[in-house]
ROVOMI-760678 format. One record per residue: residue in one letter; residue number from 1; x, y, z of N, C-alpha, C in turn. Coordinates in steps of 0.2 Angstrom, whole numbers. Example, Ala and Ser with C-alpha at 12.3 -4.5 7.8 and 13.67 -1.06 7.14 Angstrom:
2
a  1  66  -28  39  62  -22  39  66  -16  39;
s  2  64  -11  35  68  -5  36  64  0  39;
END
This chain:
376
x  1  213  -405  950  216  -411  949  211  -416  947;
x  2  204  -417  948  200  -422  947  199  -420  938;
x  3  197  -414  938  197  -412  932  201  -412  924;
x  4  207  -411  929  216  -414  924  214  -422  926;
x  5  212  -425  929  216  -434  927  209  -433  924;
x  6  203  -431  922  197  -435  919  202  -432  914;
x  7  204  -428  912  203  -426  904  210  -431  902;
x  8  215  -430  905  220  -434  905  218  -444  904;
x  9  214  -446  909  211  -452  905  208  -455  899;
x  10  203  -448  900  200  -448  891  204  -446  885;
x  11  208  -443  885  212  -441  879  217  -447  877;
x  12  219  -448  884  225  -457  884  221  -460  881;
x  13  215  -463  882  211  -469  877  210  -467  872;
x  14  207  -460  871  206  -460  860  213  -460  859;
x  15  216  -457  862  225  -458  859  227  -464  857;
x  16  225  -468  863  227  -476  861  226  -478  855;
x  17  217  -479  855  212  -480  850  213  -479  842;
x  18  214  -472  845  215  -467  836  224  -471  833;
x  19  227  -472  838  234  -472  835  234  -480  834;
x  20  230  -483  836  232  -491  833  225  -493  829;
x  21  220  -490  829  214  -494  826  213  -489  818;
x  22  213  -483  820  214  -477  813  219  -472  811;
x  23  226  -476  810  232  -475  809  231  -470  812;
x  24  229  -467  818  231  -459  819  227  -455  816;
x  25  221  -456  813  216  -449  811  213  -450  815;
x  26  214  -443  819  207  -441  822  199  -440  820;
x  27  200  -438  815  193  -435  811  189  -445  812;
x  28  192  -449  815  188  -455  814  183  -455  821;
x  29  184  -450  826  181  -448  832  174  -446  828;
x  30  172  -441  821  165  -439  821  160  -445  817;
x  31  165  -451  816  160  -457  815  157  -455  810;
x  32  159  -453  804  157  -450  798  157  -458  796;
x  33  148  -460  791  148  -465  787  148  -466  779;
x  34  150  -473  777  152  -471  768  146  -471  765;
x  35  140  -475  769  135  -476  764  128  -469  765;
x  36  133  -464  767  129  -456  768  134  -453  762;
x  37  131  -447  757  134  -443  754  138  -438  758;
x  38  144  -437  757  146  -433  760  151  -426  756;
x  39  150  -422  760  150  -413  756  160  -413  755;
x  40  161  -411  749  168  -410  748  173  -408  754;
x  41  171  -402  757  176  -403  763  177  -409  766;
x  42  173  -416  767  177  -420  769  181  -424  766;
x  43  182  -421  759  183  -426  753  192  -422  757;
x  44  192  -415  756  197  -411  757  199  -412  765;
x  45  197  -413  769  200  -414  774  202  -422  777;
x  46  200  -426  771  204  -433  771  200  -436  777;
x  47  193  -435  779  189  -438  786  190  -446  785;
x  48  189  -449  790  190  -457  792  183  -457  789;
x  49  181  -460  785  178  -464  782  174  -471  784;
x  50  168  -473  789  168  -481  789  166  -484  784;
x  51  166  -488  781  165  -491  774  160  -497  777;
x  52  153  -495  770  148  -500  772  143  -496  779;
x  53  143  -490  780  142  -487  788  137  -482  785;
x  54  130  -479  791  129  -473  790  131  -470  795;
x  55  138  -472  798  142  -466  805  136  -466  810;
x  56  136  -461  815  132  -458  819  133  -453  818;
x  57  128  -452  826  125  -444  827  133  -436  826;
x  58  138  -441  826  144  -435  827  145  -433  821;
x  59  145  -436  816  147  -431  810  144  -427  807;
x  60  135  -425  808  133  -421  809  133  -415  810;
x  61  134  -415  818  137  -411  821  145  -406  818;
x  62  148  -413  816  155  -409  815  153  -404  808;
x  63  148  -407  803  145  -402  798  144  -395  799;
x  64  137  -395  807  138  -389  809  142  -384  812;
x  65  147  -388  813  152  -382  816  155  -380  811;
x  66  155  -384  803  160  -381  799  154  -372  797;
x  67  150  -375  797  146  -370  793  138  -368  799;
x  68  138  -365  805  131  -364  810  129  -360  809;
x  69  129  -354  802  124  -349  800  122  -352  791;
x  70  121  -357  791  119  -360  786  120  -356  777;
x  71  127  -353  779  129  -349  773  135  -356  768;
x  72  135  -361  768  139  -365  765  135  -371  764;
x  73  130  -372  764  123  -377  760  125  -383  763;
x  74  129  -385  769  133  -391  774  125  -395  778;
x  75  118  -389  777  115  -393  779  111  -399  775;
x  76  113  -397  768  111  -404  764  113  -410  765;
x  77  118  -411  770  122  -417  770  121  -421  778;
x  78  115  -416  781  113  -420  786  105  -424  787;
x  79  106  -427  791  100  -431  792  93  -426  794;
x  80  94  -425  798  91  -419  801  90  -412  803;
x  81  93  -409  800  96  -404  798  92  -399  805;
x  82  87  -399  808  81  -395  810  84  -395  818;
x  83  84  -403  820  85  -408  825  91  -404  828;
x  84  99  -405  823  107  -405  824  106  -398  825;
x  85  106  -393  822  106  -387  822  103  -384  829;
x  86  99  -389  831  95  -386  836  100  -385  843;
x  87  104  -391  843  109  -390  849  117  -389  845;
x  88  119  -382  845  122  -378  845  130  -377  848;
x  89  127  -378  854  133  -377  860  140  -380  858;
x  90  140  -385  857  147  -389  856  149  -386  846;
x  91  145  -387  843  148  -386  837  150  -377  835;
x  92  145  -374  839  145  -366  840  153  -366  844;
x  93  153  -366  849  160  -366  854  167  -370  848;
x  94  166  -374  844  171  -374  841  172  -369  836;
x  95  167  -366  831  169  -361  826  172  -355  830;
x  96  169  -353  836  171  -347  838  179  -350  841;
x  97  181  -355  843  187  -356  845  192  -357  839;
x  98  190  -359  835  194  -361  826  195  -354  826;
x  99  191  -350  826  188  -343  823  186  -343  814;
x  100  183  -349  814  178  -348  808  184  -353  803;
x  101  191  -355  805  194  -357  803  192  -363  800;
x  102  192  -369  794  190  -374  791  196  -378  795;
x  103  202  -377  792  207  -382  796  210  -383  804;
x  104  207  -377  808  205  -379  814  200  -381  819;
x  105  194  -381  816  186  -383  816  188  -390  820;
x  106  190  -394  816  191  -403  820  194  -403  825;
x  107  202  -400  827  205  -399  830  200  -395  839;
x  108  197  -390  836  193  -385  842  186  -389  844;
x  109  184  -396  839  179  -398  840  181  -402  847;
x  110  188  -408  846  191  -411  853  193  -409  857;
x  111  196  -402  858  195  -396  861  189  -397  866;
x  112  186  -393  864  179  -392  867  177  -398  870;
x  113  178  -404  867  173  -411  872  178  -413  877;
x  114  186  -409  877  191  -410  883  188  -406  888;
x  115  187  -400  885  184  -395  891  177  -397  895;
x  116  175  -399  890  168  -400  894  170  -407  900;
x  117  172  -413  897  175  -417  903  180  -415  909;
x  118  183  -410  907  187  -405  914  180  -402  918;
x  119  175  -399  913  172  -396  916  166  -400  923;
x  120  165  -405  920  159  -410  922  164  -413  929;
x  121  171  -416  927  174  -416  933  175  -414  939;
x  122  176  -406  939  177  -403  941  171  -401  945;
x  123  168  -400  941  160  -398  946  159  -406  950;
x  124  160  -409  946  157  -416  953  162  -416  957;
x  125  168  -412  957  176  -413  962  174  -407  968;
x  126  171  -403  964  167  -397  970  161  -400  973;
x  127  158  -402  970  150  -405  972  152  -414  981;
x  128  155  -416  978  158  -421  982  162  -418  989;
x  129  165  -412  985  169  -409  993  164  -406  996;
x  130  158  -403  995  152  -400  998  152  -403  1004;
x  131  150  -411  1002  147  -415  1006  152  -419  1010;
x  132  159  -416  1011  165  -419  1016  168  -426  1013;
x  133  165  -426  1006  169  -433  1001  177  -430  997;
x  134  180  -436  997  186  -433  993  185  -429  987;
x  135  187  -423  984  184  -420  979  189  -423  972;
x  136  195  -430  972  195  -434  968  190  -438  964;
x  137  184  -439  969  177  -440  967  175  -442  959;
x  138  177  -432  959  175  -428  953  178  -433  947;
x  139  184  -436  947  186  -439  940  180  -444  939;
x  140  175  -446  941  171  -452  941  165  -450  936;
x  141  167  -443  935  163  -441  930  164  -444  922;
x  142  168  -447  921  170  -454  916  166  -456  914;
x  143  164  -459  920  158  -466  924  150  -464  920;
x  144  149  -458  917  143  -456  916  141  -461  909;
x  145  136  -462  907  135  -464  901  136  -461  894;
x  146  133  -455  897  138  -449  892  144  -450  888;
x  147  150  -448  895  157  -449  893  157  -455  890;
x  148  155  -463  892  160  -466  890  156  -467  883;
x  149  151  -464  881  149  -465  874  153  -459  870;
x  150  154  -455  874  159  -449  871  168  -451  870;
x  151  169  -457  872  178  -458  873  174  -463  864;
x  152  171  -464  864  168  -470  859  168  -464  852;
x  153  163  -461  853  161  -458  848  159  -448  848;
x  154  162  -444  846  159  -436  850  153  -433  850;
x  155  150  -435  854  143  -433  855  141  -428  858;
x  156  136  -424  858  136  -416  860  133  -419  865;
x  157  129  -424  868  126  -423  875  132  -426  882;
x  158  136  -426  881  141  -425  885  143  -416  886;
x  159  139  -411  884  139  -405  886  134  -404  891;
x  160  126  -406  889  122  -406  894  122  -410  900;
x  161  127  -416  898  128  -420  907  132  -416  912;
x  162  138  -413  906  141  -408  914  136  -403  917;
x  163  134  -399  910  130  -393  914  127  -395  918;
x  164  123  -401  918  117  -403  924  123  -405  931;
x  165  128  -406  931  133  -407  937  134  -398  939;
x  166  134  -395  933  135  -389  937  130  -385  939;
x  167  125  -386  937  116  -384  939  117  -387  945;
x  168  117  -393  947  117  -397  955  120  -391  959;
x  169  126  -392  957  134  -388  963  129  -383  965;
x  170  129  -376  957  127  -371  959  118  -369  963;
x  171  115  -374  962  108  -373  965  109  -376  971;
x  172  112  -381  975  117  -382  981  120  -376  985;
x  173  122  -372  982  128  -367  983  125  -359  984;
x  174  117  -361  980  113  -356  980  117  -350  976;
x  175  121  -351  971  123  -346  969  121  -343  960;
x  176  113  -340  961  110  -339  958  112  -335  949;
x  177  117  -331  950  121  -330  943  124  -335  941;
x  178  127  -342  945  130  -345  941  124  -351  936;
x  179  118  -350  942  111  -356  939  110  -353  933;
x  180  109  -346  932  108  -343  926  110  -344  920;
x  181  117  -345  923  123  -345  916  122  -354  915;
x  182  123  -357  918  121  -362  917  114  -365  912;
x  183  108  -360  914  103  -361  911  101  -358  904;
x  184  104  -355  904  105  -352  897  111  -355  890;
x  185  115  -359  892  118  -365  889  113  -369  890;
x  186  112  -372  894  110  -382  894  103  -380  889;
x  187  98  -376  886  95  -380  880  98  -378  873;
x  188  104  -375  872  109  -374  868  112  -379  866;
x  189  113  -385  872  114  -390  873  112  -394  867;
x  190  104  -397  870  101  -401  869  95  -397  870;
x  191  89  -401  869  81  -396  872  80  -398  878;
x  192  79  -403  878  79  -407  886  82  -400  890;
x  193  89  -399  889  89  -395  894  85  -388  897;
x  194  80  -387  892  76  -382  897  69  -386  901;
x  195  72  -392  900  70  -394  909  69  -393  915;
x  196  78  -391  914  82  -390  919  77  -383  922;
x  197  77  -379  916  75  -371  917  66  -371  923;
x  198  64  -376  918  56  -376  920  57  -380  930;
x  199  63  -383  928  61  -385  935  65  -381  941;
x  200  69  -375  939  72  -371  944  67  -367  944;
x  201  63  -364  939  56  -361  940  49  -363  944;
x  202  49  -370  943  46  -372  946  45  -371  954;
x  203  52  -374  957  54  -374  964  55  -369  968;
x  204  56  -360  962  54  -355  964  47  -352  965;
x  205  45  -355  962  36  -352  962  33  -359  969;
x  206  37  -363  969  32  -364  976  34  -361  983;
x  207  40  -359  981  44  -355  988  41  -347  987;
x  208  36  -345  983  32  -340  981  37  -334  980;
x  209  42  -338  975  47  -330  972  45  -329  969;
x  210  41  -327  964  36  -325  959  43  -321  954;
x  211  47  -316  958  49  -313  952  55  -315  950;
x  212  60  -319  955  64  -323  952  62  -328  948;
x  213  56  -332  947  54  -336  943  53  -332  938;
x  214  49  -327  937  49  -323  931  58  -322  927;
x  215  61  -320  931  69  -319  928  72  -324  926;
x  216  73  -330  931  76  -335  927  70  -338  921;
x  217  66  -339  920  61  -340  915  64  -338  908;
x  218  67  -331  909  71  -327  903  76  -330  899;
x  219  77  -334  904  85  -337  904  85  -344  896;
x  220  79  -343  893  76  -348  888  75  -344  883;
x  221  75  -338  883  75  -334  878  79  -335  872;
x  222  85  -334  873  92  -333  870  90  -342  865;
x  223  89  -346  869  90  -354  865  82  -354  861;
x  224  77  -350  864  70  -351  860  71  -346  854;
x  225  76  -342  855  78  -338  848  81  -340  843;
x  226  85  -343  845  89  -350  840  86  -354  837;
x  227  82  -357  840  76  -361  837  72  -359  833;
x  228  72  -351  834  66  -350  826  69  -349  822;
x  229  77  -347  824  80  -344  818  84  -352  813;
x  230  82  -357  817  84  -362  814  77  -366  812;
x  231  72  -364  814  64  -366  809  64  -362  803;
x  232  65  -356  802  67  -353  797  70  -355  791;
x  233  77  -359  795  80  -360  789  80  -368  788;
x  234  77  -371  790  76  -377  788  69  -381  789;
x  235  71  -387  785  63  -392  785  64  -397  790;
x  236  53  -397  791  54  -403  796  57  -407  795;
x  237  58  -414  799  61  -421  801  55  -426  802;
x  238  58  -432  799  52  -437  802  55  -439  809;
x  239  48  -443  812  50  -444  817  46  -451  820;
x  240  44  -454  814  40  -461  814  45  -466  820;
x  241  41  -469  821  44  -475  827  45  -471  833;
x  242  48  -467  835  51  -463  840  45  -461  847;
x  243  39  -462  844  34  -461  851  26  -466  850;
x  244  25  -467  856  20  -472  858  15  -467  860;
x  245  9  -470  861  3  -468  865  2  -470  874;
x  246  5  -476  872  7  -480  880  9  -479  883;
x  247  9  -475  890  17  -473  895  20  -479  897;
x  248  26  -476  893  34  -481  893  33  -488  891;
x  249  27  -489  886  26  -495  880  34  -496  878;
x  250  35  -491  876  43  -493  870  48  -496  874;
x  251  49  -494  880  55  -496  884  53  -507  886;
x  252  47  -506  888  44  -511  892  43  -518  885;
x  253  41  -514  879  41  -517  872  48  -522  871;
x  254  55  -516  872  61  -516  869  63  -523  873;
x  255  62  -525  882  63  -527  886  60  -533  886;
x  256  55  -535  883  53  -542  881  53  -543  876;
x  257  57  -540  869  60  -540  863  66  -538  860;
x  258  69  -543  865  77  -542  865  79  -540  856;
x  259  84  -537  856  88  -536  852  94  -544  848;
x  260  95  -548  845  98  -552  843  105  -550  838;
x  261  110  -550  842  116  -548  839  119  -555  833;
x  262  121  -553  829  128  -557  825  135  -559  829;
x  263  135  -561  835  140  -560  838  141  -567  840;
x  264  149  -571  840  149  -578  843  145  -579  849;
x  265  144  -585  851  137  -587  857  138  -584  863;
x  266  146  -581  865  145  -579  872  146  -572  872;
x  267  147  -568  866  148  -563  868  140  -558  865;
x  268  138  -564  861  130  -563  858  126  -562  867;
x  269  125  -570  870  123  -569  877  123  -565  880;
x  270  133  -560  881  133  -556  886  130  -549  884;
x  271  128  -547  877  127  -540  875  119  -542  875;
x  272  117  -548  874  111  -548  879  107  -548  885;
x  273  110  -552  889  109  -548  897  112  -540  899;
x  274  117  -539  895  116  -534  899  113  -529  896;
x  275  111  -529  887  105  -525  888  99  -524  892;
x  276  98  -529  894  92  -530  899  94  -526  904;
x  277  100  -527  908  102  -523  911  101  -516  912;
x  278  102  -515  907  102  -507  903  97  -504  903;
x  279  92  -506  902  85  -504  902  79  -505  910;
x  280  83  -509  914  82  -510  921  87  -506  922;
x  281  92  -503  921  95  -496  924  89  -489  922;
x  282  88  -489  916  82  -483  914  79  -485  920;
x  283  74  -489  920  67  -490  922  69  -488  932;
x  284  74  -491  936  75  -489  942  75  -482  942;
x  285  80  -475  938  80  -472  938  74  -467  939;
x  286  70  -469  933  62  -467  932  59  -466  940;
x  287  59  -471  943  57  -472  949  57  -470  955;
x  288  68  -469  955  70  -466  962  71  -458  957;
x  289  67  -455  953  66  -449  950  59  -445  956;
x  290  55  -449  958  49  -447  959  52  -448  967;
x  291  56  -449  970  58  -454  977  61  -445  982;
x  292  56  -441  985  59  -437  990  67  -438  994;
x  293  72  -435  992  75  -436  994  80  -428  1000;
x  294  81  -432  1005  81  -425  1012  87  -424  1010;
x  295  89  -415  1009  95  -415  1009  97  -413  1001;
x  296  92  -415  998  92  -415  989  87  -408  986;
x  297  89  -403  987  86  -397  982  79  -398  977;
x  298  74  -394  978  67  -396  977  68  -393  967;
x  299  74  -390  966  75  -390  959  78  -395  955;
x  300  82  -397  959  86  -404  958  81  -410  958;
x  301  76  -411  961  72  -416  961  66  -414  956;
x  302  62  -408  954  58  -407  946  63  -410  944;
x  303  71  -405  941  72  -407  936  73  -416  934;
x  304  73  -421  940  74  -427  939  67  -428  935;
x  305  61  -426  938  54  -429  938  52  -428  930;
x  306  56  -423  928  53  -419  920  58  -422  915;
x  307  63  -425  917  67  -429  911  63  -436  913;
x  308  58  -438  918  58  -444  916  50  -442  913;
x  309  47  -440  916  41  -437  910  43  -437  902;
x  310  49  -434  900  47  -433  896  52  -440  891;
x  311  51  -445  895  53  -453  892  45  -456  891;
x  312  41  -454  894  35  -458  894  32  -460  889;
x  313  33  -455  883  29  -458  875  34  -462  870;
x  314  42  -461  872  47  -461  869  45  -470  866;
x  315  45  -472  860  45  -478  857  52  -483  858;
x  316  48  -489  856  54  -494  854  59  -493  851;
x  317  60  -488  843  65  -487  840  70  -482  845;
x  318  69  -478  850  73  -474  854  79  -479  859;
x  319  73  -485  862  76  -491  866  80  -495  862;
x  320  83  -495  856  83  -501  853  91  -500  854;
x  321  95  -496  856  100  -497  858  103  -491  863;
x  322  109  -493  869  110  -491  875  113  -485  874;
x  323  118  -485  866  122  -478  866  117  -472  865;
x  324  111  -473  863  106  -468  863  102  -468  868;
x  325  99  -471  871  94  -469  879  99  -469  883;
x  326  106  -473  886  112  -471  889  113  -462  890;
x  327  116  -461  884  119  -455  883  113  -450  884;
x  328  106  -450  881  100  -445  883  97  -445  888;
x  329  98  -449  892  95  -448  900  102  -447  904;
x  330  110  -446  903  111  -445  907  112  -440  913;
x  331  109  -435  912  106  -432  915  104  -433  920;
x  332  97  -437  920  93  -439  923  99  -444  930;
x  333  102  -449  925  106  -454  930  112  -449  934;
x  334  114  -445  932  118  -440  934  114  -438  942;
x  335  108  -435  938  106  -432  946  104  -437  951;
x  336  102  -443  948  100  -450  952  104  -450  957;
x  337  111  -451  955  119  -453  957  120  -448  963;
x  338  119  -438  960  122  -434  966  117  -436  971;
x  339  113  -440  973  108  -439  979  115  -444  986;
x  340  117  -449  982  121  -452  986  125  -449  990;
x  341  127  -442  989  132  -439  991  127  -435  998;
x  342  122  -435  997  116  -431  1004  115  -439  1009;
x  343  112  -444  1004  109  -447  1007  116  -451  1012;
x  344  120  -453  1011  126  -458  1011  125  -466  1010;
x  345  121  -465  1003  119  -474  1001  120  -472  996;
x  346  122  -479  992  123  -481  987  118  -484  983;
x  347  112  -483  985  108  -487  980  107  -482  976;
x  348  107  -476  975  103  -473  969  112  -473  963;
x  349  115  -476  963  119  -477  960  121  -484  956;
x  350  114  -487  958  113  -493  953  109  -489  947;
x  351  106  -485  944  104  -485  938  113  -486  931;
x  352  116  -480  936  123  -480  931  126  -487  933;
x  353  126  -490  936  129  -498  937  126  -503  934;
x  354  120  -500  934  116  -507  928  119  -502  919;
x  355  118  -498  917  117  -495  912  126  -493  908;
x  356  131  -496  911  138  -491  910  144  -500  907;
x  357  141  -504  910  143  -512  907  142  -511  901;
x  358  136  -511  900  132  -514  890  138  -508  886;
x  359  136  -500  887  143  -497  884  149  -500  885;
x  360  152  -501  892  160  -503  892  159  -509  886;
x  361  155  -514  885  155  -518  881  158  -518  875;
x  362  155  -511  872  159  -509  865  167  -507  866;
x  363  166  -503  871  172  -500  873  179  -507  875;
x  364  177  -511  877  181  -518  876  183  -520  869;
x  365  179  -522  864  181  -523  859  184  -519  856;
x  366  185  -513  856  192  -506  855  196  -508  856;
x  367  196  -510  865  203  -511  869  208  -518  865;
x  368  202  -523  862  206  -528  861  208  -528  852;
x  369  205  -521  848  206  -521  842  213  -517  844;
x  370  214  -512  849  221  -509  851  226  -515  853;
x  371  225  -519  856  230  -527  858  230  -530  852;
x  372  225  -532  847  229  -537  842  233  -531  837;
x  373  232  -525  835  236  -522  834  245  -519  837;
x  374  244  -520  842  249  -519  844  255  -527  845;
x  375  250  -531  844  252  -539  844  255  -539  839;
x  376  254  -535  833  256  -535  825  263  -533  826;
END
């Protein structure tokens, strides 16, 4: 039920959205932009177009699922070609759902980001009942910064947030095939997610299982073999700005170098405080990352430790806006959050409460581009 109303919520709002802001194309969910070339099939599938934009990270993606064995030259039309290709999982999962179909590809790609919101629900609707909380809980997986940059725009790391809710549950539940299956997606995902792997590993090698650390260790094979077969076929990326020498320069940098919007004075002020906000949500997390917590799994707690490590060289151009550190540490705030459910405090549930405002923020502006249309 927690995982019908999350999906059910989320579809309601792009439906909203879609139907009064992009006369009803969906295709405007991949945030494809005008001033990026774009490959005739979008010409042919009539894609939302934003004019004057270079879109986001979604239309990328939606590239590769038309074409993830790089036989239709679709990776000429991305930014990164090396980087998108790398995380698979959601653009894979729709070709195999279309079946390799062109005109069901968009259709399988919304698909897929419904399931995964069922899926993340769901596991925090089981992970809540663990601990004798109502398992409607689980709808709250909404709440993640993920999601609601995903109700915004479809972004693949709303895949790696739920699996890390399902890595929690099942590493909780001790139930060691499903940690597997688990760990064998999550850097399919994203890379980060063989964090998750290095820290189940980890937590086994101090309990001296030596050969289950060996086994699940395997569990990275399958995603490190994608990876070459995708160096293979394509060229590096730059990646100027993106990392510092300083640990957590960029973030500290970003935070007494606000960002200045074009926005009338009060709502310029308010997307400035609460990027401050947003970034005092990262930084608490970082924090209660390192913070033993009783009752909280010694794998659950690497993998916090090893998403916030691996923020520490991360530069100023990464921080320079919430829908990207938001959406790529959710994880991290994810697992912050389940501690609540052992500890019974709410404080490790301020990283998502400083950090999930500055998102709604855009998300508001929707709602009010969905009322003046509707006012029409």
């Amino acid at each position: 039920m927690a995982g019908l109303l999350a999906v059910a919520l989320a579809l309601g709002w792009q439906g909203l959205v879609i139907r009064y802001t992009f006369a009803g194309n969906w295709t405007a969910w991949f945030c494809t932009g005008g001033n990026l070339r774009q490959p005739p099939l979008a010409v042919a599938e009539k894609i939302y177009v934003f004019p004057a934009s270079r879109g986001y990270d979604s239309q990328f993606y939606h590239y590769v699922a038309h074409d993830p064995m790089f036989h239709r030259g679709l990776d000429r039309y991305i930014d990164a070609p090396r980087l998108r290709y790398r995380r698979i999982l959601v653009p894979g999962l729709a070709f195999l759902l279309a079946a390799g179909q062109d005109d069901a590809i968009d259709t399988a790609l919304i698909v897929v980001s419904l399931l995964l919101v069922f899926a993340g629900a769901y596991w925090l609707a089981r992970y809540a009942g663990k601990f004798g909380r109502n398992p409607m809980l689980g709808a709250l997986f909404l709440l993640s910064p993920a999601m609601l940059v995903s109700l915004d725009r479809l972004t693949v790391d709303l895949a790696l947030t739920a699996l890390c809710v399902g890595f929690a549950l099942y590493v909780q539940e001790h139930r060691r095939r499903a940690v597997y299956l688990v760990l064998l997606l999550a850097p399919l995902a994203r890379e980060t997610g063989l964090l998750l792997t290095a820290a189940y590993c980890m937590a086994l090698l101090l309990e001296r299982r030596f050969k289950y650390a060996a086994l699940f260790a395997t569990s990275a094979i399958p995603a490190l073999a994608w990876y070459i077969f995708v160096q293979g076929h394509t060229a590096p990326y730059g990646s100027e700005g993106w990392f510092t020498l300083i640990p957590f320069a960029g973030i500290v940098d970003r935070m007494t170098h606000p960002v200045t919007y074009p926005f009338i004075p009060i709502v310029k002020w308010l997307a400035e405080i609460l990027d401050e906000c947003a970034l005092a949500g990262a930084m608490l997390a970082f924090l209660f990352s390192f913070r033993r917590t009783m009752g909280f799994p010694r794998a659950l707690i690497f993998a916090a430790m090893f998403i916030t490590l691996s923020a520490v060289t991360l530069g100023q151009l990464f921080w320079s806006d919430v829908f990207a550190f938001g959406r790529v540490f959710s994880p991290l705030f994810v697992l912050i959050a389940l501690q609540s459910f052992a500890t019974r405090s709410w404080v490790t549930l301020l990283p998502v409460v400083l950090v999930d405002p500055r998102i709604g923020l855009a998300l508001a502006y929707k709602l009010y581009q969905v009322a003046i249309a509707v006012g029409r």
